[in-house]
C-alpha positions, -999 to +999 in steps of 0.1 A: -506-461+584-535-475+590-557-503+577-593-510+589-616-533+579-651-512+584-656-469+578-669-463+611-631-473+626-618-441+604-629-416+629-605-427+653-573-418+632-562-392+612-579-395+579-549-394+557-536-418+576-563-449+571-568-475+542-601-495+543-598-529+532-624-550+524-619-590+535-614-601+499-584-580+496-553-605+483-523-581+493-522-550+513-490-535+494-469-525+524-437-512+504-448-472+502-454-473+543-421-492+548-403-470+529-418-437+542-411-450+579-375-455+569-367-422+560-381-411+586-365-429+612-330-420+599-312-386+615-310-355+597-274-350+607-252-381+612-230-383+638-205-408+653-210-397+687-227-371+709-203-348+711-186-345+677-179-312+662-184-325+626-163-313+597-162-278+586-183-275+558-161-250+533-129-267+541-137-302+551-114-305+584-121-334+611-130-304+638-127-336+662-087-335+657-079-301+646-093-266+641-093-249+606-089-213+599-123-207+580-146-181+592-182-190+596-203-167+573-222-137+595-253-140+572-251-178+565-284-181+585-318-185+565-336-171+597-312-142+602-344-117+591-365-131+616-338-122+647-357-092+656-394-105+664-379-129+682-378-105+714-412-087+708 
C-alpha cells in the first residue's frame, strides 16, 4: 500500500494500491495493510524442514519416521482434466 500526499504521484503505482492523504489527516489507519501483509507472508504448507515428507493426509502418519499403507487417490487431482492440453 501506498500513501501519497498529491494525485499526480498515483500514476506511478498500481491504482488499487494508493491512498491519497491530505496533510490534515490525524491517523492513517495502518491495521487492514498490516494484516493483509501478514497473511501473506506466511507459507501455504508448513514445514519443519526442506525435506519433510509431511503426514499422510487420510491416515495421519509422521511419513518422516514411517510409511503407512494408504493408497493415494488416482483422481484426487483438481487439474487431472486439464492433463491432455498440456502436451498440445
Amino acid at each position: 500500500m501506498f500513501y501519497v500526499y498529491d494525485d499526480l504521484d498515483t500514476a506511478t503505482y498500481p491504482a488499487d494500491e494508493v491512498h491519497v492523504i491530505t496533510p490534515d489527516t490525524p491517523v492513517i489507519d495502518l491495521s487492514e495493510d498490516v494484516r493483509q501483509t501478514v497473511l501473506l507472508s506466511v507459507p501455504l504448507k508448513l514445514l519443519c524442514k526442506e525435506d519433510c515428507k509431511g503426514l499422510c493426509p487420510r491416515c495421519g502418519v509422521n511419513r518422516n519416521q514411517r510409511s503407512c499403507e494408504c493408497q493415494e487417490a488416482e483422481d484426487s487431482s483438481p487439474w487431472r482434466g486439464l492433463e491432455g492440453y498440456m502436451n498440445r
